[in-house]
N, CA, C and O atoms as a GROMACS GRO file, in nm:
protein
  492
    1UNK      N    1   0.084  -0.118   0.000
    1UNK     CA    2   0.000   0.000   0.000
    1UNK      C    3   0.089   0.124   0.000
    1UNK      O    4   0.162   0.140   0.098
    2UNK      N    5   0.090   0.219  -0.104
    2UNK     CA    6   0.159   0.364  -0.082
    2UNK      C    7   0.091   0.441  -0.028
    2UNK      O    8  -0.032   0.439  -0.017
    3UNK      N    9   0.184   0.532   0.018
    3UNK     CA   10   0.115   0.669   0.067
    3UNK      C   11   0.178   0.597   0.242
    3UNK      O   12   0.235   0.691   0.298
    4UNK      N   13   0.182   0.497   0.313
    4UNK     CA   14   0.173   0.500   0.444
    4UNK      C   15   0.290   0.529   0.470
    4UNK      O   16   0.375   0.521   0.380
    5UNK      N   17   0.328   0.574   0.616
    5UNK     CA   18   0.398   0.631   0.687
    5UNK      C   19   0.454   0.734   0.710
    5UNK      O   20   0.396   0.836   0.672
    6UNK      N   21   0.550   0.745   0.762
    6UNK     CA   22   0.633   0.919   0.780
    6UNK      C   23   0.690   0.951   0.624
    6UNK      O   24   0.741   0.880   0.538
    7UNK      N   25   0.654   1.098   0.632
    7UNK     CA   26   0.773   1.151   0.494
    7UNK      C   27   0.913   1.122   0.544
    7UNK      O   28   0.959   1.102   0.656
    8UNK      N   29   0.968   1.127   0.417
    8UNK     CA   30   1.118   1.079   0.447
    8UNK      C   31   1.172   1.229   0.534
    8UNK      O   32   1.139   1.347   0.522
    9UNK      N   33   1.273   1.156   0.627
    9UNK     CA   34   1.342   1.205   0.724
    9UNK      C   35   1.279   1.251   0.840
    9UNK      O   36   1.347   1.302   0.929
   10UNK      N   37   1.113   1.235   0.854
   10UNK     CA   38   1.064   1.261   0.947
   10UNK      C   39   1.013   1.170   1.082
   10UNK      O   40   0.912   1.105   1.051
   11UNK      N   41   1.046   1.151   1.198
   11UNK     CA   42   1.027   1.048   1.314
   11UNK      C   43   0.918   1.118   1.362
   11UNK      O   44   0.884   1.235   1.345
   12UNK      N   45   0.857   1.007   1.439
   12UNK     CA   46   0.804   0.996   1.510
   12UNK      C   47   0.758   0.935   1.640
   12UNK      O   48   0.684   0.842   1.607
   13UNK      N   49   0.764   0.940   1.752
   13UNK     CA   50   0.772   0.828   1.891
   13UNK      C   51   0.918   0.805   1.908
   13UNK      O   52   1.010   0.861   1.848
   14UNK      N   53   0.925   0.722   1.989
   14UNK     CA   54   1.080   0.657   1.977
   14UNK      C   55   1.195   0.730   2.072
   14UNK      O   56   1.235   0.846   2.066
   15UNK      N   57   1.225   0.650   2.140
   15UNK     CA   58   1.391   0.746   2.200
   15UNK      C   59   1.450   0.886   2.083
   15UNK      O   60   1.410   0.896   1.967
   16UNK      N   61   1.518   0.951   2.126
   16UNK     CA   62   1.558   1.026   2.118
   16UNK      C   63   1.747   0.997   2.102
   16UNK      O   64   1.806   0.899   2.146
   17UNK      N   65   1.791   1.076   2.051
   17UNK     CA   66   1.938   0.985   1.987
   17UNK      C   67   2.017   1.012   2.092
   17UNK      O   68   2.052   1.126   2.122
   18UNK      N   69   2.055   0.888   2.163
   18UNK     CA   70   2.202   0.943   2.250
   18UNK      C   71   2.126   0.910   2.371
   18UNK      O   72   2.183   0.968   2.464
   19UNK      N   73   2.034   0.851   2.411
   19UNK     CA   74   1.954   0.822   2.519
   19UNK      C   75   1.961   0.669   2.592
   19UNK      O   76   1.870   0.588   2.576
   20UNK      N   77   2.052   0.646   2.655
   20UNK     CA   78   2.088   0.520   2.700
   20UNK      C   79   1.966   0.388   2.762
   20UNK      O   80   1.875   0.407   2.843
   21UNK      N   81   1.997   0.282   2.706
   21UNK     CA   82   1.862   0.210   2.716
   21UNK      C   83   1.906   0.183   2.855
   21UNK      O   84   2.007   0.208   2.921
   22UNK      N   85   1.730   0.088   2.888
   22UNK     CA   86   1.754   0.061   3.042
   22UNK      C   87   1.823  -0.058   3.095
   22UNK      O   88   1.838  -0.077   3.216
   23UNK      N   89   1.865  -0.135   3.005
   23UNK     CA   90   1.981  -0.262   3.046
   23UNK      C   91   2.107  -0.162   3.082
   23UNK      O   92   2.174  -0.195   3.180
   24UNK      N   93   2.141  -0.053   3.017
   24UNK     CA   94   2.278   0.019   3.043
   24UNK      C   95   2.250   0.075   3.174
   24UNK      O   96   2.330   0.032   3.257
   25UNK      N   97   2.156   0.163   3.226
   25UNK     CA   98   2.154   0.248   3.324
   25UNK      C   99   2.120   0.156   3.447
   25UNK      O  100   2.146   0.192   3.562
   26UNK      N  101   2.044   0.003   3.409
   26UNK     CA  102   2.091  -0.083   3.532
   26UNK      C  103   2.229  -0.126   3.556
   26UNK      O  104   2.252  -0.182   3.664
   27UNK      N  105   2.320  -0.110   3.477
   27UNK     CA  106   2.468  -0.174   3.503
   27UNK      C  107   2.500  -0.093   3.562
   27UNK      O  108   2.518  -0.102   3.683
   28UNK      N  109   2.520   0.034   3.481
   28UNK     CA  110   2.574   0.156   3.595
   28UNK      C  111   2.521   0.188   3.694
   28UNK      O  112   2.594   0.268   3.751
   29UNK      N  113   2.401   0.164   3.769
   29UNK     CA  114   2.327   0.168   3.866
   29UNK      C  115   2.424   0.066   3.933
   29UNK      O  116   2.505   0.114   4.013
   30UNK      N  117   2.426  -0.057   3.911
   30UNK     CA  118   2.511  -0.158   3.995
   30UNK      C  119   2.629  -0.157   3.978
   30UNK      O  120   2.697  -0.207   4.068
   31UNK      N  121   2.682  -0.113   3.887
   31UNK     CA  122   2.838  -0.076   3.934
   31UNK      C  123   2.850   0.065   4.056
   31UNK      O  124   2.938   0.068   4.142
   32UNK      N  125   2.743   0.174   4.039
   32UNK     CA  126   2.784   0.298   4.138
   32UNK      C  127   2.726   0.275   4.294
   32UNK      O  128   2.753   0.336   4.397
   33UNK      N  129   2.641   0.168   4.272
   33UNK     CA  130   2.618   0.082   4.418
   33UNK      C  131   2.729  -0.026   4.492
   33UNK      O  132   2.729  -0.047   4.614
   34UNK      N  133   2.820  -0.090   4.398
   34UNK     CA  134   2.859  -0.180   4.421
   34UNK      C  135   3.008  -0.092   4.443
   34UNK      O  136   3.080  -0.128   4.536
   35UNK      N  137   3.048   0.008   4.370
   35UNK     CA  138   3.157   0.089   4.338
   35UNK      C  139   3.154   0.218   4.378
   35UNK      O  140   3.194   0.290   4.286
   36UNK      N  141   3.120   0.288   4.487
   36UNK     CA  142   3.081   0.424   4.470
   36UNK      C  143   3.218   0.475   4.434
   36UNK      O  144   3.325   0.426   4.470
   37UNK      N  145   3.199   0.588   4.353
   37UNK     CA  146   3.312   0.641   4.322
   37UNK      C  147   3.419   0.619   4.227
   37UNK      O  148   3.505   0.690   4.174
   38UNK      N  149   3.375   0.468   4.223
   38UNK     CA  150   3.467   0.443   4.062
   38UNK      C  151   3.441   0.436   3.944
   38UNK      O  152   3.337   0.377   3.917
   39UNK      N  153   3.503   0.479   3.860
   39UNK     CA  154   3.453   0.488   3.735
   39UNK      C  155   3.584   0.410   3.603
   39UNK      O  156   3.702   0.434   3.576
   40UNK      N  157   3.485   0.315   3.556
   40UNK     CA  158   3.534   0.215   3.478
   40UNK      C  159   3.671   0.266   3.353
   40UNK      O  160   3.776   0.216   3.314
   41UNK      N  161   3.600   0.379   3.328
   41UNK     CA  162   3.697   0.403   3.184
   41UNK      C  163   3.843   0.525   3.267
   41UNK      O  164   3.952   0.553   3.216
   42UNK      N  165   3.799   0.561   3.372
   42UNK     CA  166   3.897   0.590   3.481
   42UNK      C  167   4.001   0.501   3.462
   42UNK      O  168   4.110   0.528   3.413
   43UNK      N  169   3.953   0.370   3.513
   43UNK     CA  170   4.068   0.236   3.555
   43UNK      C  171   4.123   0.197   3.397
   43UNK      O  172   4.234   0.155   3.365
   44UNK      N  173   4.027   0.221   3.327
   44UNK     CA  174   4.113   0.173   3.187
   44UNK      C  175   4.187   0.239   3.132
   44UNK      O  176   4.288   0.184   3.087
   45UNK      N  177   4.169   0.399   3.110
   45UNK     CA  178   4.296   0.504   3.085
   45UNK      C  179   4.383   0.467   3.203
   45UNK      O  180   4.488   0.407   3.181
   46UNK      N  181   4.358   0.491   3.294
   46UNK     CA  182   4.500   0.432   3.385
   46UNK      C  183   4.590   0.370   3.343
   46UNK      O  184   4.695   0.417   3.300
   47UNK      N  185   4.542   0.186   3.355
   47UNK     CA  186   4.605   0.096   3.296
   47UNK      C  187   4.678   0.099   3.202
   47UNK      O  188   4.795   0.059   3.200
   48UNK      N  189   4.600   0.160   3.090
   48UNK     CA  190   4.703   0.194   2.985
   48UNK      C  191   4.789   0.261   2.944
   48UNK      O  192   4.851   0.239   2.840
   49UNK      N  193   4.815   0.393   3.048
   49UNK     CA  194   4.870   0.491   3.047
   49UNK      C  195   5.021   0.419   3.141
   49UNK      O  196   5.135   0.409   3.098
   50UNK      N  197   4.970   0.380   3.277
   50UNK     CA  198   5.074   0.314   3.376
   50UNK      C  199   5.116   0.168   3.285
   50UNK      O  200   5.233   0.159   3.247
   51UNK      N  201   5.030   0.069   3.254
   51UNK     CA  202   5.056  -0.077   3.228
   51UNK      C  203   5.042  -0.134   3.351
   51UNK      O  204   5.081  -0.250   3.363
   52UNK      N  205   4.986  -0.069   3.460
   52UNK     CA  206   4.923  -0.135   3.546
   52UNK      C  207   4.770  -0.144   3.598
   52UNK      O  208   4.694  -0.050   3.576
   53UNK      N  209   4.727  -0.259   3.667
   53UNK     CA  210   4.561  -0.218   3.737
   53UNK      C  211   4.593  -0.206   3.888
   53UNK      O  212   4.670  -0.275   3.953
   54UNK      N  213   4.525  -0.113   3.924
   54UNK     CA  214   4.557  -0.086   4.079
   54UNK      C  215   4.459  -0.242   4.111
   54UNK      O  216   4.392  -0.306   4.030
   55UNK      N  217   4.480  -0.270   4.253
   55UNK     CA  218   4.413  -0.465   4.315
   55UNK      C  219   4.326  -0.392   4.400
   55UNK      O  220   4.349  -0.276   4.434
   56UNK      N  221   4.210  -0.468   4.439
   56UNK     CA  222   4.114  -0.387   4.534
   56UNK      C  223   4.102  -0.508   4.574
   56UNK      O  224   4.130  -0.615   4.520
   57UNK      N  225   4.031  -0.464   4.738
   57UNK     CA  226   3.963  -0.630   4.855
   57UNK      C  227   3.884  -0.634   4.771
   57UNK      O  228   3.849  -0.540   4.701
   58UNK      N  229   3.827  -0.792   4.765
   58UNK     CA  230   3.682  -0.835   4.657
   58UNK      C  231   3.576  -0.768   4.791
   58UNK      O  232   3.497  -0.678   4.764
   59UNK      N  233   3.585  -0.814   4.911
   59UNK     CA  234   3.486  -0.763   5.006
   59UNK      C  235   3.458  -0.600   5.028
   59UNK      O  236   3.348  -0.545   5.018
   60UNK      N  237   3.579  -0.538   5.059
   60UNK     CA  238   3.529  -0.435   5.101
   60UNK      C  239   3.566  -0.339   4.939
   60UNK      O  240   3.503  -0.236   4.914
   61UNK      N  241   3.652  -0.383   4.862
   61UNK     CA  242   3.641  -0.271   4.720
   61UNK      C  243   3.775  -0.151   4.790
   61UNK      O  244   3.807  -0.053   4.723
   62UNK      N  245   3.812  -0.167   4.870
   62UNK     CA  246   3.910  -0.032   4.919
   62UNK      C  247   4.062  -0.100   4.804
   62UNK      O  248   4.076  -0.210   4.750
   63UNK      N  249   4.108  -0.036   4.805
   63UNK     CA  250   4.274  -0.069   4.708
   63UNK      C  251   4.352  -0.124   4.805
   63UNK      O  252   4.384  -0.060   4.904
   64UNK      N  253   4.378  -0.213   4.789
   64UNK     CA  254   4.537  -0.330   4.841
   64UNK      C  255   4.668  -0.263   4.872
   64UNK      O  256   4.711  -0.222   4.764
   65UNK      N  257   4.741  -0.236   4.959
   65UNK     CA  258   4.844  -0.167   4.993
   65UNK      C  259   4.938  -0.275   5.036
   65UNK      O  260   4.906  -0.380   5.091
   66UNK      N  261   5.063  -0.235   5.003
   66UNK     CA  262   5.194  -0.329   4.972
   66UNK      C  263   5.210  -0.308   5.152
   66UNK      O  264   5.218  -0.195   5.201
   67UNK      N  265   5.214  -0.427   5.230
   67UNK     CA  266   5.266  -0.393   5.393
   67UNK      C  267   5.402  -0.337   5.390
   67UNK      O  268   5.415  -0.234   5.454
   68UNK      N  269   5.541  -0.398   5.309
   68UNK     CA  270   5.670  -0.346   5.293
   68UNK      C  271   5.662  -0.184   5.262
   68UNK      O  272   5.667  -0.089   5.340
   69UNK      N  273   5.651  -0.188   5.154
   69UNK     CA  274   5.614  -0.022   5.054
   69UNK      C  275   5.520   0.081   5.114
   69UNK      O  276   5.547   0.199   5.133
   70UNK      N  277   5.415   0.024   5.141
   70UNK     CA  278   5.254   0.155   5.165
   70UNK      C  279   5.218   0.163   5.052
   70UNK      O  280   5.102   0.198   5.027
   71UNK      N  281   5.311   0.131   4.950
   71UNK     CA  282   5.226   0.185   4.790
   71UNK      C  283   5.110   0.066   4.732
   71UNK      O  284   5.109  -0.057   4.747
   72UNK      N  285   5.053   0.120   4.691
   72UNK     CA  286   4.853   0.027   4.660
   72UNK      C  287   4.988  -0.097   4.543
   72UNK      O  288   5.102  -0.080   4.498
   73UNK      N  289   4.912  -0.183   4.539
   73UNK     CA  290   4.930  -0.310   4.494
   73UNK      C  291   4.903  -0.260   4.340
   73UNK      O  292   4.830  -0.162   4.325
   74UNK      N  293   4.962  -0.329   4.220
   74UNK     CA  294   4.890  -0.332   4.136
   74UNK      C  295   4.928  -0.472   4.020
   74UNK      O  296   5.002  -0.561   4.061
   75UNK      N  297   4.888  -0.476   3.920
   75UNK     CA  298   4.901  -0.631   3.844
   75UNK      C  299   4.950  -0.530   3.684
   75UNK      O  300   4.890  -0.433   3.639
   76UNK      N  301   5.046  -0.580   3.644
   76UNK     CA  302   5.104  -0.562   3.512
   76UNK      C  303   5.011  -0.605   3.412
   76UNK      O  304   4.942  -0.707   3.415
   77UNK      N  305   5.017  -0.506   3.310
   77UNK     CA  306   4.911  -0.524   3.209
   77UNK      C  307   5.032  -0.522   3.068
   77UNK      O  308   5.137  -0.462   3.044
   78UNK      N  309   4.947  -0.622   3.001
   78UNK     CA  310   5.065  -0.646   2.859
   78UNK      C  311   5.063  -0.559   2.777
   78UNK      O  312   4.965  -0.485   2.772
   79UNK      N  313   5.176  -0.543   2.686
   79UNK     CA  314   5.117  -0.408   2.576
   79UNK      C  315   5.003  -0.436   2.511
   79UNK      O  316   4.914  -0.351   2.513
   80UNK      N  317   4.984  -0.564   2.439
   80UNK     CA  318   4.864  -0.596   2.405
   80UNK      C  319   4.710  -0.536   2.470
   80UNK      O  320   4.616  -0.508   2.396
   81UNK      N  321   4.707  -0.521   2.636
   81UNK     CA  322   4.606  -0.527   2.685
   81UNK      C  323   4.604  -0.379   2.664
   81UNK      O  324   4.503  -0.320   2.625
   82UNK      N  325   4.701  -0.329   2.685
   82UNK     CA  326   4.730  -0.173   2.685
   82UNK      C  327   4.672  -0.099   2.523
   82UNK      O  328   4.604   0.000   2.495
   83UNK      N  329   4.721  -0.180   2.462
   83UNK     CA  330   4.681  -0.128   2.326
   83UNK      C  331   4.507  -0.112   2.343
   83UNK      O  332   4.451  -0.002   2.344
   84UNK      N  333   4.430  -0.256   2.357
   84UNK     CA  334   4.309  -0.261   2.376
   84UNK      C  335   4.260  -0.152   2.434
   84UNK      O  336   4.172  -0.077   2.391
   85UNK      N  337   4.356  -0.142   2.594
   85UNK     CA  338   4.268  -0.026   2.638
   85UNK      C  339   4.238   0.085   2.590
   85UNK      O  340   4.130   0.142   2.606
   86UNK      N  341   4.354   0.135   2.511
   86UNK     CA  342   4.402   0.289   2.466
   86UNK      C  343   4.242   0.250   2.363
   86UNK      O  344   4.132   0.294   2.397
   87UNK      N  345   4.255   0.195   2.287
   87UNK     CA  346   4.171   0.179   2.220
   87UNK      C  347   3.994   0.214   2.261
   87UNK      O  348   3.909   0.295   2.225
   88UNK      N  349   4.002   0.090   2.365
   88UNK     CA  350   3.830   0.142   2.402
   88UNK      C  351   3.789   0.256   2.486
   88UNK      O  352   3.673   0.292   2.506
   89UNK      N  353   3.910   0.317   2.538
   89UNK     CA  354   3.901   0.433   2.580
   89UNK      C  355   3.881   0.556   2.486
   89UNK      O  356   3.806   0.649   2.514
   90UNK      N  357   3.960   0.547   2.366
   90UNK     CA  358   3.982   0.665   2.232
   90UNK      C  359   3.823   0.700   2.217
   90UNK      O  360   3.776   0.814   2.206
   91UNK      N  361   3.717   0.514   2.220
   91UNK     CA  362   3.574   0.507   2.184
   91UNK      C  363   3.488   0.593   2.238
   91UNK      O  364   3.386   0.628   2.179
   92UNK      N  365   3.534   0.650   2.394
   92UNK     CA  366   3.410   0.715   2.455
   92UNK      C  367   3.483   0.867   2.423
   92UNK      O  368   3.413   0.967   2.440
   93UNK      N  369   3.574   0.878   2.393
   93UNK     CA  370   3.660   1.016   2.357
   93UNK      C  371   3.654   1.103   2.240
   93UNK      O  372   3.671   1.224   2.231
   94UNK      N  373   3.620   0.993   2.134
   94UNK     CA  374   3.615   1.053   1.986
   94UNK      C  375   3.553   0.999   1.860
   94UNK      O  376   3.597   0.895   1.810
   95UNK      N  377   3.452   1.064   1.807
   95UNK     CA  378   3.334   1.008   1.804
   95UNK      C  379   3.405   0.937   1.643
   95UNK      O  380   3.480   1.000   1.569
   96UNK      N  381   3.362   0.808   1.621
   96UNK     CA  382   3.415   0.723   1.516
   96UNK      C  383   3.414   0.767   1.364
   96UNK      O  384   3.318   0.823   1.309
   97UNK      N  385   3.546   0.732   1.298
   97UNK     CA  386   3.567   0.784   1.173
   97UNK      C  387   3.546   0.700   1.053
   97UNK      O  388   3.605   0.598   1.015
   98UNK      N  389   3.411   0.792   0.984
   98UNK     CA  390   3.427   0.726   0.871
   98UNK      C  391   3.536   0.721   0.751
   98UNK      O  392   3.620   0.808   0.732
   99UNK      N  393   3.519   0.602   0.673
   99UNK     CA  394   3.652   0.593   0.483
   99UNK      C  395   3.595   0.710   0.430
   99UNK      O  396   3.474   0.728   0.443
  100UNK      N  397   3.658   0.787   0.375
  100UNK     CA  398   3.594   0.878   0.293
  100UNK      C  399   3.645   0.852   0.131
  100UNK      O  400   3.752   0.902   0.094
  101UNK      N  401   3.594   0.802   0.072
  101UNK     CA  402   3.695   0.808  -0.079
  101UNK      C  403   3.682   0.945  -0.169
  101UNK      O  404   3.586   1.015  -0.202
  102UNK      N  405   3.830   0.950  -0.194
  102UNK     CA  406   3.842   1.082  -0.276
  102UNK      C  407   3.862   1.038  -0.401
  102UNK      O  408   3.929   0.939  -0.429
  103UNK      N  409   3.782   1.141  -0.513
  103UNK     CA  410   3.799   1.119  -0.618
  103UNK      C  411   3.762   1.255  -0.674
  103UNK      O  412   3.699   1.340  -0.610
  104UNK      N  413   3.816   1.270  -0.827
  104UNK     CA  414   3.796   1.362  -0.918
  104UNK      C  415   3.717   1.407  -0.941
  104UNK      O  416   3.621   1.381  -0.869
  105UNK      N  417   3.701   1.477  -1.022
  105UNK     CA  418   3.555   1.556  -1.093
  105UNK      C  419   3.442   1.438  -1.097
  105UNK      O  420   3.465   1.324  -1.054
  106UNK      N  421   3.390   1.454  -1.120
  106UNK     CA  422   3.222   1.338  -1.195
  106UNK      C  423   3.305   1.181  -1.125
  106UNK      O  424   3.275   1.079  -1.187
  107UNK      N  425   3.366   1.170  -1.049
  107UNK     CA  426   3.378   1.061  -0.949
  107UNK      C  427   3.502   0.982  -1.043
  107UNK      O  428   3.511   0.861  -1.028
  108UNK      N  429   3.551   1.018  -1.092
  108UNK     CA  430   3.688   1.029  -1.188
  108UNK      C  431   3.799   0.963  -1.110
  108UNK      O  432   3.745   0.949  -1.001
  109UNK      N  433   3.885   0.929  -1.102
  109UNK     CA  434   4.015   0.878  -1.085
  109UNK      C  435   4.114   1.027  -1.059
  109UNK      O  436   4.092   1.119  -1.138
  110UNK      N  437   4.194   1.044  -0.980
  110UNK     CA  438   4.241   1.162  -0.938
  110UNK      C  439   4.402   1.094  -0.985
  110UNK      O  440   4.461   0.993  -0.946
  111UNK      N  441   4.446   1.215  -1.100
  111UNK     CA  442   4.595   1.180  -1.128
  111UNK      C  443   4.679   1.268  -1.069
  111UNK      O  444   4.658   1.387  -1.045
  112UNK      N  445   4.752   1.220  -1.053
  112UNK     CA  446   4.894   1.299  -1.009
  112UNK      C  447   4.984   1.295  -1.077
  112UNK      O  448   5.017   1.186  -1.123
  113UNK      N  449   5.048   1.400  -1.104
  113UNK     CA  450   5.173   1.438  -1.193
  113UNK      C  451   5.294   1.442  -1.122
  113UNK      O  452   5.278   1.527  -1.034
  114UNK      N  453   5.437   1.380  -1.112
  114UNK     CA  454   5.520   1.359  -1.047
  114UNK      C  455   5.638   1.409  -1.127
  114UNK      O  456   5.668   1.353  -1.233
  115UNK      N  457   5.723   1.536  -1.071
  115UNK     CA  458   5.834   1.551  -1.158
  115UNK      C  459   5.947   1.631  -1.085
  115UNK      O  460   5.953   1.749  -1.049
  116UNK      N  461   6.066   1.487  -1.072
  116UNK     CA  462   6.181   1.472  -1.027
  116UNK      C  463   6.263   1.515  -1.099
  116UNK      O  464   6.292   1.451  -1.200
  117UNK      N  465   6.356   1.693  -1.057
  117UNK     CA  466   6.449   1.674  -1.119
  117UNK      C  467   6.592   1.668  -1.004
  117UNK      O  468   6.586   1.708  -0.888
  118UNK      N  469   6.706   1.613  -1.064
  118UNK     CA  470   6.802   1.620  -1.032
  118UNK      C  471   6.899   1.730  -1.070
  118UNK      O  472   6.919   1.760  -1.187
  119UNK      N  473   6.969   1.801  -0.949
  119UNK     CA  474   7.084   1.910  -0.984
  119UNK      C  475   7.171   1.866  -0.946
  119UNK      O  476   7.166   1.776  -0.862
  120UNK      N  477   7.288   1.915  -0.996
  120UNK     CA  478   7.425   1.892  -0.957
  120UNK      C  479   7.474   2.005  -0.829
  120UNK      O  480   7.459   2.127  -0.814
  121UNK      N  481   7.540   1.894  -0.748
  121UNK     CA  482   7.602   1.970  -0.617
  121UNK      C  483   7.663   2.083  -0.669
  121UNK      O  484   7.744   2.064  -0.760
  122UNK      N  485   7.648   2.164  -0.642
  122UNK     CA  486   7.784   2.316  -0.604
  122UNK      C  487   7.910   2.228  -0.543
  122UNK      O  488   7.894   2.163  -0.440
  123UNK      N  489   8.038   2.230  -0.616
  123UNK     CA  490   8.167   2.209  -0.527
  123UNK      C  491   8.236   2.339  -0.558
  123UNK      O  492   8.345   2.365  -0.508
   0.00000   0.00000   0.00000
């Protein structure tokens, strides 16, 4: 049947763009209950920045302190993991890039002209 629905580009109902569903805002609900104060992409720029994760008690969540040192405990992270992190961190930082292909006039092939000359040294 034609004629039904919205004209093109026009919505109607529906979330709104950039509006986090409610499976997300229960996680973060239970991570800022379970975590007050910490924040996930915090610990992952860290990591990747140091190559370490700071260790926390599983019970109480406070950070692990070295008895010798005083300095908080932490676990070595591989470059690999590091890369990852840098990575899913860049995600909430900068909003994703599209291929763009370049081309010529009327979608043409773009030439380039290349011209090498050689001089002779000054002695």
């Amino acid at each position: 049947m034609a004629g039904r629905g919205s004209p093109p580009g026009v919505k109607y109902g529906g979330r709104e763009k950039g509006t986090p569903n409610k499976s997300k805002n229960e996680v973060l609900d239970l991570i800022s209950a379970a975590c007050p104060g910490w924040n996930p992409l915090q610990a992952m720029a860290r990591a990747a920045m140091t190559g370490h994760f700071a260790e926390y008690d599983p019970v109480t969540l406070e950070p692990l302190v070295d008895e010798l040192t005083g300095r908080p405990k932490t676990t070595a992270v591989s470059d690999k993991t590091r890369g990852t992190l840098l990575k899913e961190v860049n995600e909430y930082c900068y909003a994703k890039r599209k291929a763009v292909e370049v081309t010529g006039a009327d979608g043409e092939d773009l030439n380039f002209g290349l011209l090498i000359e050689f001089v002779a040294a000054d002695e």
